[in-house]
MIFI-467748 format. One line per 3 residues: their letters; for each residue z, x, y of C-alpha. Coordinates in nm, 3 decimals. Each point is the difference from the previous one (the first is absolute). Example, Ala and Ser with C-alpha at 12.3 -4.5 7.8 and 13.67 -1.06 7.14 Angstrom:
BEGIN
as = 0.780,1.230,-0.450; -0.066,0.137,0.344 $
***
This chain:
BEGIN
xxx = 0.000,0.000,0.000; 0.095,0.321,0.205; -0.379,0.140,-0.030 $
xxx = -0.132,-0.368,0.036; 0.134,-0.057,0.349; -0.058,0.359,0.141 $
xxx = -0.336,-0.032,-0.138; -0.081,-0.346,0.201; 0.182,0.151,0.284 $
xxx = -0.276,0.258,-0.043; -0.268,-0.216,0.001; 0.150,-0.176,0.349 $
xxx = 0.010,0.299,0.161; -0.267,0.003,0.277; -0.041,0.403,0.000 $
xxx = -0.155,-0.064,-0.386; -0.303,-0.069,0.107; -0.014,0.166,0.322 $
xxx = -0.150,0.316,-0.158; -0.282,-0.218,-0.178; -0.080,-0.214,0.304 $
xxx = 0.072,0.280,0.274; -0.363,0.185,-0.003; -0.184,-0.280,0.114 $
xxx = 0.198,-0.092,0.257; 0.030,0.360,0.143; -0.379,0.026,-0.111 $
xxx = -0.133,-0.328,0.286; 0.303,0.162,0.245; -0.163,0.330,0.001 $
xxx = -0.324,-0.115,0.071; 0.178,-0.228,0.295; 0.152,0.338,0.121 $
xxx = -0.320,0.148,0.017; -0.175,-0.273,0.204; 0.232,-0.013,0.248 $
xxx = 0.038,0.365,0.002; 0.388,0.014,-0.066; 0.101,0.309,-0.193 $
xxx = 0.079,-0.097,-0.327; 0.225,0.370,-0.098; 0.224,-0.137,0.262 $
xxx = -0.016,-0.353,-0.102; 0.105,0.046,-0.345; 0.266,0.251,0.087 $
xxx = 0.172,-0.236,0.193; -0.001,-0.230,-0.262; 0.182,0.219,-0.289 $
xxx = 0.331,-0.134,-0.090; 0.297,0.239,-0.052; 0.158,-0.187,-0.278 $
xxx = -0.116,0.012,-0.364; 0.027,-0.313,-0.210; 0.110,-0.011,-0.357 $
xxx = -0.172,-0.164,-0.255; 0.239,-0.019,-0.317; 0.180,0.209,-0.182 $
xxx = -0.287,0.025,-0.214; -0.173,0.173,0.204; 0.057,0.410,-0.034 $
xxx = -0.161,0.029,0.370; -0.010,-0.177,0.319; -0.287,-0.138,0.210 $
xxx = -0.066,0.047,0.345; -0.206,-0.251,0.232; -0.182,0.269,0.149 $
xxx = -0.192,0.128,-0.308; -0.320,-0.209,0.103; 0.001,0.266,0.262 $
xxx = -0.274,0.250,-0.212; -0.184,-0.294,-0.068; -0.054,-0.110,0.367 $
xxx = -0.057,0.381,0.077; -0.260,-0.030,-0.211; -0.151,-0.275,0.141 $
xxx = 0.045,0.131,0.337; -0.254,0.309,-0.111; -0.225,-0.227,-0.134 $
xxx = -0.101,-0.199,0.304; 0.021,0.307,0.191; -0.326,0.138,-0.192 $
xxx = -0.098,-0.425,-0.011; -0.360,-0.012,0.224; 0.154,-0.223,0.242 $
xxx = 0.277,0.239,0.069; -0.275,0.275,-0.017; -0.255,-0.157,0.248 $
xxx = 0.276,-0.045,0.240; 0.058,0.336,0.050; -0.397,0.048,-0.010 $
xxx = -0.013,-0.230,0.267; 0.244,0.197,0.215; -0.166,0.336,-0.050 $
xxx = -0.384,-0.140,0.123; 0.114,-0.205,0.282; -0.087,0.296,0.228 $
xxx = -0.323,-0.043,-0.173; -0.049,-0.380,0.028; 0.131,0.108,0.390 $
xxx = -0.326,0.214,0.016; -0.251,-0.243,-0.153; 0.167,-0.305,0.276 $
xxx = -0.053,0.271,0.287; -0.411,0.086,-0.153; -0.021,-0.346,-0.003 $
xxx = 0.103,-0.097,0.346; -0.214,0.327,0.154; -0.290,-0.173,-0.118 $
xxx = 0.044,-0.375,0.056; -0.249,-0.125,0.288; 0.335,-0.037,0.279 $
xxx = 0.051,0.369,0.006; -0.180,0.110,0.308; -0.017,0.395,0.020 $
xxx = 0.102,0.137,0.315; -0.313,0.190,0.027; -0.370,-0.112,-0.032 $
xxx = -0.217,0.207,-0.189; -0.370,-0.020,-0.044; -0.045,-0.237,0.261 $
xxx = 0.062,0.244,0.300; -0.328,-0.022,0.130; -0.001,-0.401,0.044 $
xxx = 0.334,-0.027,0.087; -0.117,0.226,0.277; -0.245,-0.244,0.123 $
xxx = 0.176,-0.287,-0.010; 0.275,0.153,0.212; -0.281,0.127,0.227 $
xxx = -0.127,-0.354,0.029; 0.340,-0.144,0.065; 0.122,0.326,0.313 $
xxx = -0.347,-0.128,0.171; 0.060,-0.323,0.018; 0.369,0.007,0.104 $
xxx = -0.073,0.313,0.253; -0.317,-0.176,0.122; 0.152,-0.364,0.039 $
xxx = -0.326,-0.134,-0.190; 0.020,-0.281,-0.270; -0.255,0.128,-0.271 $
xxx = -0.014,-0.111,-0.365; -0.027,0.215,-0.333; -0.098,-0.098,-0.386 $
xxx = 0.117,0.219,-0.271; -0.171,-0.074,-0.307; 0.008,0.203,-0.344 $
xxx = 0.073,-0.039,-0.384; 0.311,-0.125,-0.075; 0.281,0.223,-0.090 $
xxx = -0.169,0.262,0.236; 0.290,0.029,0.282; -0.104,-0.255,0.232 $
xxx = 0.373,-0.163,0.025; 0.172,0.296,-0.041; -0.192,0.186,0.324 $
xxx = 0.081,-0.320,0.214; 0.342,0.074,-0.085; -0.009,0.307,0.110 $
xxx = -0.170,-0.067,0.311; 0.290,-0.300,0.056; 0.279,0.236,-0.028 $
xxx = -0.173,0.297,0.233; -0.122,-0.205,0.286; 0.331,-0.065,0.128 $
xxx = 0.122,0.353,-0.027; -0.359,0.126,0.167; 0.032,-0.266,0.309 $
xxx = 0.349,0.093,0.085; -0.071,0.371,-0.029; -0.287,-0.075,0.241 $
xxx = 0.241,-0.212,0.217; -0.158,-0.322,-0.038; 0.132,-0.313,-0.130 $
xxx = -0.085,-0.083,-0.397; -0.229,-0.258,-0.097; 0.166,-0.309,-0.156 $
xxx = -0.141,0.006,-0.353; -0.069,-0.268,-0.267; -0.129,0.012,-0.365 $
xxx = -0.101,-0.300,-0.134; -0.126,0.014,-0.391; -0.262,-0.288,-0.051 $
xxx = 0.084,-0.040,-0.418; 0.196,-0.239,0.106; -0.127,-0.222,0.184 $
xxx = -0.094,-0.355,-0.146; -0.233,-0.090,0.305; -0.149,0.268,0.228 $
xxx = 0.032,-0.173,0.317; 0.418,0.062,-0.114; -0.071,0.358,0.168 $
xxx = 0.047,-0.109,0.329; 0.334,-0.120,-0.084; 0.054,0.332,-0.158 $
xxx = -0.081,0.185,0.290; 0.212,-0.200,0.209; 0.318,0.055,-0.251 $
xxx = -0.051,0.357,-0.025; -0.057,0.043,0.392; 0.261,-0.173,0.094 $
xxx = -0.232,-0.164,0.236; 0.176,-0.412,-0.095; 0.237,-0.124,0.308 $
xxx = 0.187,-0.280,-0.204; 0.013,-0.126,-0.335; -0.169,-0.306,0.084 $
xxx = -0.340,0.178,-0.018; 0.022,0.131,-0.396; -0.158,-0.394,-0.031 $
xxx = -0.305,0.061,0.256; -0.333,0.007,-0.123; -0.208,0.280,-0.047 $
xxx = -0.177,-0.029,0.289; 0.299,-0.008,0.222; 0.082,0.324,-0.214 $
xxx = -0.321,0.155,0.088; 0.040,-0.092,0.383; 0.344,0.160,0.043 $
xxx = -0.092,0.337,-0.210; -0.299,-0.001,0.315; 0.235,-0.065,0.269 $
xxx = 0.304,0.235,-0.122; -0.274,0.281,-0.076; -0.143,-0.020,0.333 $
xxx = 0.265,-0.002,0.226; 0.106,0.385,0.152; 0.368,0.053,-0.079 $
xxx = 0.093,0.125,0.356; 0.435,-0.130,-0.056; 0.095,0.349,0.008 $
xxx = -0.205,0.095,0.377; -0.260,0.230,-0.262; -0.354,-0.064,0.119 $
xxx = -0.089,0.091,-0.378; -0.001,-0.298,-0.240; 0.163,0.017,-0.330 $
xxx = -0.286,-0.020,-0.288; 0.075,-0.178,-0.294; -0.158,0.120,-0.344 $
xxx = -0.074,-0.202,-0.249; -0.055,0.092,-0.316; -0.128,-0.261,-0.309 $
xxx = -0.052,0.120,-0.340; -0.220,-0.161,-0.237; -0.224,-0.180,0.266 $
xxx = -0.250,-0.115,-0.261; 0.235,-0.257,-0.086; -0.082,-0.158,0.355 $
xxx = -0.397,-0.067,-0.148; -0.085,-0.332,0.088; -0.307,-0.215,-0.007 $
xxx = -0.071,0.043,0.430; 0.215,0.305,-0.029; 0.110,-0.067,0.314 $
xxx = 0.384,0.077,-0.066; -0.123,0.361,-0.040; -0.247,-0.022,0.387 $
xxx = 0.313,-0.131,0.135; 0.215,0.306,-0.125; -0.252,0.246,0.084 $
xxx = -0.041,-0.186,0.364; 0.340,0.100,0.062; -0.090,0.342,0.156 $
xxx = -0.319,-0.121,0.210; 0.224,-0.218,0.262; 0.037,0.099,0.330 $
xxx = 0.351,0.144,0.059; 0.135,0.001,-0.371; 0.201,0.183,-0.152 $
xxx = -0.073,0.021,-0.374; -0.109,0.273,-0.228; -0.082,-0.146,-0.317 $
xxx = -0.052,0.211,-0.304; -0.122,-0.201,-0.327; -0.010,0.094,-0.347 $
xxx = -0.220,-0.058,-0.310; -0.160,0.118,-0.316; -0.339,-0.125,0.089 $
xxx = -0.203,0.227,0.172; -0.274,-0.188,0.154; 0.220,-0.249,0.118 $
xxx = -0.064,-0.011,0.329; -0.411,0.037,-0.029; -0.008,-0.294,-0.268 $
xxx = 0.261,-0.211,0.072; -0.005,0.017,0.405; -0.335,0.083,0.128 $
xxx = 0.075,-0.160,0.335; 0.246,0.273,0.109; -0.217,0.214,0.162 $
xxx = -0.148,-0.282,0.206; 0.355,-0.073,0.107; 0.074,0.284,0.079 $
xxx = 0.255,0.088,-0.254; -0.119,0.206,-0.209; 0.300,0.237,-0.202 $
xxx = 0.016,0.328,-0.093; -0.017,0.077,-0.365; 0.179,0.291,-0.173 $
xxx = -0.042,-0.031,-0.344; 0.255,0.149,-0.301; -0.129,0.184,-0.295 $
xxx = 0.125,-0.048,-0.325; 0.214,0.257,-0.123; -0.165,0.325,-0.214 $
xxx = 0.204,0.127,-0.302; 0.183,0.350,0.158; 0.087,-0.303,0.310 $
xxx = 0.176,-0.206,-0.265; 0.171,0.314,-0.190; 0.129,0.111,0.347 $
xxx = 0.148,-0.332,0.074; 0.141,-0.042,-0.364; 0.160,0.353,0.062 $
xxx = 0.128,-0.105,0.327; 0.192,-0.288,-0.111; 0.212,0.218,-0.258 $
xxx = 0.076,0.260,0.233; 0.255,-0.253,0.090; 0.156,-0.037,-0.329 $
xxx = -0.059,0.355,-0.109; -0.022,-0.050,-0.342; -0.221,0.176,-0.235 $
xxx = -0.139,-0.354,-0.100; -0.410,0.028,-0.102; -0.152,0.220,-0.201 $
xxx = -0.342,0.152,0.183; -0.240,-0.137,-0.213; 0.133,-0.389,0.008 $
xxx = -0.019,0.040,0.378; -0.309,0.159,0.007; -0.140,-0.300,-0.251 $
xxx = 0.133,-0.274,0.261; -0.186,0.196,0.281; -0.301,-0.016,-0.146 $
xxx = 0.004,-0.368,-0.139; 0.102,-0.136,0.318; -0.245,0.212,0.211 $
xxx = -0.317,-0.125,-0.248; 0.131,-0.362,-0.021; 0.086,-0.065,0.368 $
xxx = 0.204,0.216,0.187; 0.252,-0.236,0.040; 0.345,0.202,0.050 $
xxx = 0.196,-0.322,0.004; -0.136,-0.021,-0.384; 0.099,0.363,-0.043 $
xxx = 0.357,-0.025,0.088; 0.033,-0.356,-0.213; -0.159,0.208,-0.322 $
xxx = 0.231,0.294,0.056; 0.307,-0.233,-0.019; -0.138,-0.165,-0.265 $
xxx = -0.002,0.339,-0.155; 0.356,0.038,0.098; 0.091,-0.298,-0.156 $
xxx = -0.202,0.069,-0.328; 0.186,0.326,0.008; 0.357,-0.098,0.070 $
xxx = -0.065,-0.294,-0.272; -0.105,0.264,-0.288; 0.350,0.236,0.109 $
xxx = 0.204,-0.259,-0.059; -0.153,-0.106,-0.316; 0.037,0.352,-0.107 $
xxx = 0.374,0.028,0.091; 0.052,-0.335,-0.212; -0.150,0.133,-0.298 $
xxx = 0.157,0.330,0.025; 0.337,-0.138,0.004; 0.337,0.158,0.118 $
xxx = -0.054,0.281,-0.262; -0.346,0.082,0.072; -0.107,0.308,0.211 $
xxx = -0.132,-0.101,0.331; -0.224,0.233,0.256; 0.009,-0.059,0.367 $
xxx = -0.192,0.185,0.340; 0.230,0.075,0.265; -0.135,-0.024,0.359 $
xxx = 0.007,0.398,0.025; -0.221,0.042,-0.288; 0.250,0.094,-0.296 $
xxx = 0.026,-0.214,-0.328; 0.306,-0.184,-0.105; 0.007,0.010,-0.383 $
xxx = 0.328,-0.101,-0.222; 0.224,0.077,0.309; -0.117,0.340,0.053 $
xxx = -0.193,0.122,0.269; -0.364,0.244,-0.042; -0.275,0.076,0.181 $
xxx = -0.325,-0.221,-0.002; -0.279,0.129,-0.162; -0.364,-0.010,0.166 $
xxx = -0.115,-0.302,-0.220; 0.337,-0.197,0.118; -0.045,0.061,0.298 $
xxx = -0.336,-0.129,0.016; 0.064,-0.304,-0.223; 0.312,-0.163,0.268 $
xxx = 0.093,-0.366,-0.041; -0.311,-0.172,0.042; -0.270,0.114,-0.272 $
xxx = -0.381,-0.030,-0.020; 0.062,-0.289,-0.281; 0.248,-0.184,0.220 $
xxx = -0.300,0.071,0.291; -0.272,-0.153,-0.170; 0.218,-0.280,-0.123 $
xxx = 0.019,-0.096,0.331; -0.298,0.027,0.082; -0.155,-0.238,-0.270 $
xxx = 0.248,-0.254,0.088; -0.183,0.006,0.376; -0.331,0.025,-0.128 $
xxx = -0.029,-0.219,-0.282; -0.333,-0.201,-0.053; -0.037,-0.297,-0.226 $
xxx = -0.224,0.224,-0.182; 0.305,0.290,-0.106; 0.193,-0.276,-0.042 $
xxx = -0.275,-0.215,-0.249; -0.022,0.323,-0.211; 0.345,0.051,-0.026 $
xxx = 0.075,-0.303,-0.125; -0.291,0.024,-0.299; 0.145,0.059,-0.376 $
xxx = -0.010,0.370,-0.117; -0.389,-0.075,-0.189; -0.084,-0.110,0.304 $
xxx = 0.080,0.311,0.238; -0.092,0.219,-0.292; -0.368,-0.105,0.029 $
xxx = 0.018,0.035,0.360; 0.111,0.333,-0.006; -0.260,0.109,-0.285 $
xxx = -0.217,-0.169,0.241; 0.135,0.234,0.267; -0.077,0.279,-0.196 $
xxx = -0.330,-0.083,-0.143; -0.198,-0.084,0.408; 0.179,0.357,0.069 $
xxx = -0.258,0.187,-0.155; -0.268,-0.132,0.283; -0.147,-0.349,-0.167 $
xxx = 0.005,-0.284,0.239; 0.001,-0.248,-0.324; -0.003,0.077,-0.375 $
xxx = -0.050,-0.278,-0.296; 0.306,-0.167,-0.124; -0.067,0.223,-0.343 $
xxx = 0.077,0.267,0.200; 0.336,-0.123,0.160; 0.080,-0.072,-0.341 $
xxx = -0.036,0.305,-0.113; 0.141,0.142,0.296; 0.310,-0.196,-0.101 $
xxx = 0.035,0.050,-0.380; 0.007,0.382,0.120; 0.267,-0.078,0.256 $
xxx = 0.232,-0.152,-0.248; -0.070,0.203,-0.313; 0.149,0.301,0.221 $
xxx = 0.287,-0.193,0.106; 0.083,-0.090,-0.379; -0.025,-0.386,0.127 $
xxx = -0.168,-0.288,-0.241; -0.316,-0.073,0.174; -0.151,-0.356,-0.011 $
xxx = -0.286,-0.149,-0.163; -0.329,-0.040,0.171; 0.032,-0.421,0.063 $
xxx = 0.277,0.088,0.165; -0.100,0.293,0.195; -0.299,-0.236,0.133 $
xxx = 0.276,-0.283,0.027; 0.209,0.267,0.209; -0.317,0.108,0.227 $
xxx = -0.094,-0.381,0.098; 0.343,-0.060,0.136; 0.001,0.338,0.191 $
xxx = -0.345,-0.115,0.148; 0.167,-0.371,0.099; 0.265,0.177,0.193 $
xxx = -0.288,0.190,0.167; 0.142,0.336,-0.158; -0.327,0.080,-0.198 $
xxx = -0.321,-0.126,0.107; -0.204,-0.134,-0.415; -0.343,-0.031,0.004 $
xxx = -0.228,-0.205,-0.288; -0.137,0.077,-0.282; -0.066,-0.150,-0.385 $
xxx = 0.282,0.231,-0.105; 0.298,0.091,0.113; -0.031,0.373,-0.040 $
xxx = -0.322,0.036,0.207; 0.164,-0.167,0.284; 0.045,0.165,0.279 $
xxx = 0.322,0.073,0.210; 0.147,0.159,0.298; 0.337,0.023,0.199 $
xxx = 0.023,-0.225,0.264; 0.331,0.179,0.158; 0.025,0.341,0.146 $
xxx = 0.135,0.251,-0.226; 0.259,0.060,0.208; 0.171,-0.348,0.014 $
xxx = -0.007,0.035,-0.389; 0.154,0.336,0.037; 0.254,-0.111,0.222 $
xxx = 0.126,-0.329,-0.162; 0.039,0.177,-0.335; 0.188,0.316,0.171 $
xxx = 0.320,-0.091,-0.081; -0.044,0.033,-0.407; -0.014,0.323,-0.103 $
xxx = -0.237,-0.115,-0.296; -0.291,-0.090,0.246; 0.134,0.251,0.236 $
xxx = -0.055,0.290,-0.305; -0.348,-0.187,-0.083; -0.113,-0.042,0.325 $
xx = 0.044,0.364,0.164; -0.198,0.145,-0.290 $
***
């Protein structure tokens, strides 16, 4: 009876089962330790009783509470080498790299505006020449500025904006009041009167914000004309006004534009008006009558930008950040894409963030994967390499290869310049782009056309040295009619399908360049 009852008092005895049920508790309060980033050595140290319970007499030793500690040691080194406890501390070593891809970013978004203009000297030059006359003459004259877009036409205007002032007080006269007015806008061109009349500063109550655009037009005349003499200066106070994107004022009479251009021509104003537009024959086709009225513009016309123009201002936007960020040859291979397509250096800067984006996308990819074990390599800005903690000098090759690669360059640049074409032949099946590239291969050698015999043959050769099953004939000449229907290949007639003739309908290099990113066509296609 003795044994009996010390045996059920046993069983009652909460600290029984504490060494069974213990781990798991200690287990989901470790990882609770860990979120919140308590330290769990001091935790559980704190929590050690100083008394040691008995079980029975039966038992030859005692048990301590605290001898789940080893186990929740262990666990303790196990999410330490977890990946989400490992990509933490990844995290925290490449944030001064995610701080240099935010900073490559920003140095190329379309807001930045450099402090100097380069390759644009010489018509910034004019344009400021233009501008001195007028205000040292006291003559109201008109300019257009026409060119491609992206070529610097804004930017210059800018320019000229934030000089003038500084020129006319150096010169001691008063500053011209100035107003840009962008025309994208607008949702009726007549609006530009009201416009003009916001950004002038030219309105007298509130009252008139609901008069119509006549009365506009009216008071931009009167206000213009009128010598600003309040200050006992003979010399009138010009006002410049500058509006961007005037094609957007094209109308069926076009008379918003005579009216704009008219500005200058009457006696006593005031007004220097300086428009802006891609078009260049603007002026001769849309507004023939301005030389009968007397109001004709001058024209200074922008260039598009040449390749070494675009590398210079590429370069000049990092010297900001000074980071090692392209390598030479994925600059170099924007340059010259940009420079054949269009010379658009707004387009530029979006595909060399787009690079940076590709690039930064692909590091942190490759931090993932390598986990918190994994050896990682970084550049430093002063040209030394970061590898495993330890620092060494950069080889040549590193050097040249930075953040932003040739692969990450011409990723970019095939999101910006993809054609329904690229983007029809990457979405064929394998067959399909297989006989395209044996086609490829096969008009290589000179021929204009061949016979479909000899595209067949072309591609039984291409895929017996690839080790690939090649189809049968039907449906070779099944694959070849629905590569002609999507105007790929152009198929000719004839009693048999062999004697047919064919020939590629794309240029080999939009085949080339929608299969670059495989390294199978890639291999096939640079031999």
């Amino acid at each position: 009876m003795a044994r009996r009852s010390e045996r059920s008092r046993s069983n009652q005895d909460p600290s029984m089962n504490t060494k069974e049920s213990q781990p798991t508790k200690d287990a989901k309060c470790t990882e609770k330790f860990l979120v919140n980033g308590d330290s769990l050595q001091e935790k559980v140290t704190s929590q050690r009783p100083s008394k040691k319970k008995k079980l029975g007499n039966h038992h030859a030793s005692t048990y301590e509470s605290n001898d789940h500690l080893p186990k929740i040691e262990g666990i303790l080194e196990r999410c330490q080498k977890s990946s989400i406890y490992g990509v933490a501390q990844q995290h925290a070593v490449d944030r001064s790299e995610s701080t240099q891809f935010l900073a490559l970013r920003t140095a190329f978004h379309l807001s930045a505006v450099p402090n100097t203009l380069l390759c644009r000297e010489a018509e910034f030059k004019k344009v400021m020449e233009f501008c001195k006359d007028c205000i040292s003459s006291q003559k109201a004259k008109s300019l257009y500025i026409c060119g491609c877009p992206g070529s610097g036409k804004s930017l210059t205007l800018e320019k000229v904006r934030q000089q003038i002032a500084d020129w006319a007080k150096e010169v001691g006269m008063e500053a011209p009041k100035v107003a840009v007015t962008n025309c994208t806008s607008l949702s009726d061109p007549r609006d530009i009167y009201h416009r003009v009349l916001d950004s002038l500063e030219l309105r007298q109550t509130h009252a008139t914000s609901q008069i119509s655009h006549s009365s506009c037009l009216k008071e931009i005349k009167k206000r213009l004309c009128k010598s600003d003499t309040s200050r006992g200066n003979s010399l009138k106070r010009m006002w410049l006004l500058i509006v961007d994107e005037m094609d957007f004022l094209i109308t069926r009479d076009q008379s918003v534009l005579y009216e704009l251009f008219r500005l200058s021509t009457y006696e006593g104003s005031c007004c220097i008006l300086i428009g802006i537009a891609n078009a260049i024959d603007l002026t001769d086709r849309f507004l023939p009558n301005l030389r009968s009225l007397k109001c004709e513009p001058n024209v200074i016309t922008f260039p598009a930008y040449g390749k070494d123009q675009i590398v210079t201002i590429v370069k000049q936007r990092l010297e900001s950040v000074n980071i090692n960020a392209f390598q030479s040859f994925a600059l170099e291979l924007c340059a010259r894409k940009l420079a054949a397509a269009s010379g658009d250096m707004r387009k530029a800067l979006d595909v060399c963030r787009s690079a940076v984006e590709i690039a930064e996308k692909e590091e942190k990819e490759t931090v993932l994967s390598n986990g918190a074990m994994g050896s990682h390599t970084k550049v430093s800005p002063d040209g030394k390499v970061i590898e495993n903690g330890n620092m060494k000098l950069m080889s040549k090759d590193q050097a040249d290869c930075a953040m932003v690669k040739i692969d990450h360059m011409a990723k970019a640049l095939a999101r910006t310049f993809r054609s329904p074409v690229v983007e029809t032949i990457q979405g064929l099946p394998q067959h399909s782009q297989m006989v395209l590239c044996s086609a490829v291969r096969l008009f290589r050698k000179g021929k204009k056309d061949a016979l479909l015999g000899e595209l067949n043959k072309a591609y039984l050769d291409f895929c017996k040295a690839n080790a690939i099953h090649a189809l049968g004939p039907p449906e070779f000449s099944s694959l070849c009619r629905v590569l002609a229907d999507q105007a790929l290949l152009c198929l000719g007639t004839a009693k048999e399908d062999r004697l047919k003739k064919v020939s590629l309908q794309v240029n080999e290099t939009d085949v080339v360049f929608a299969l670059q990113e495989v390294r199978f066509f890639r291999n096939n296609l640079g031999s």
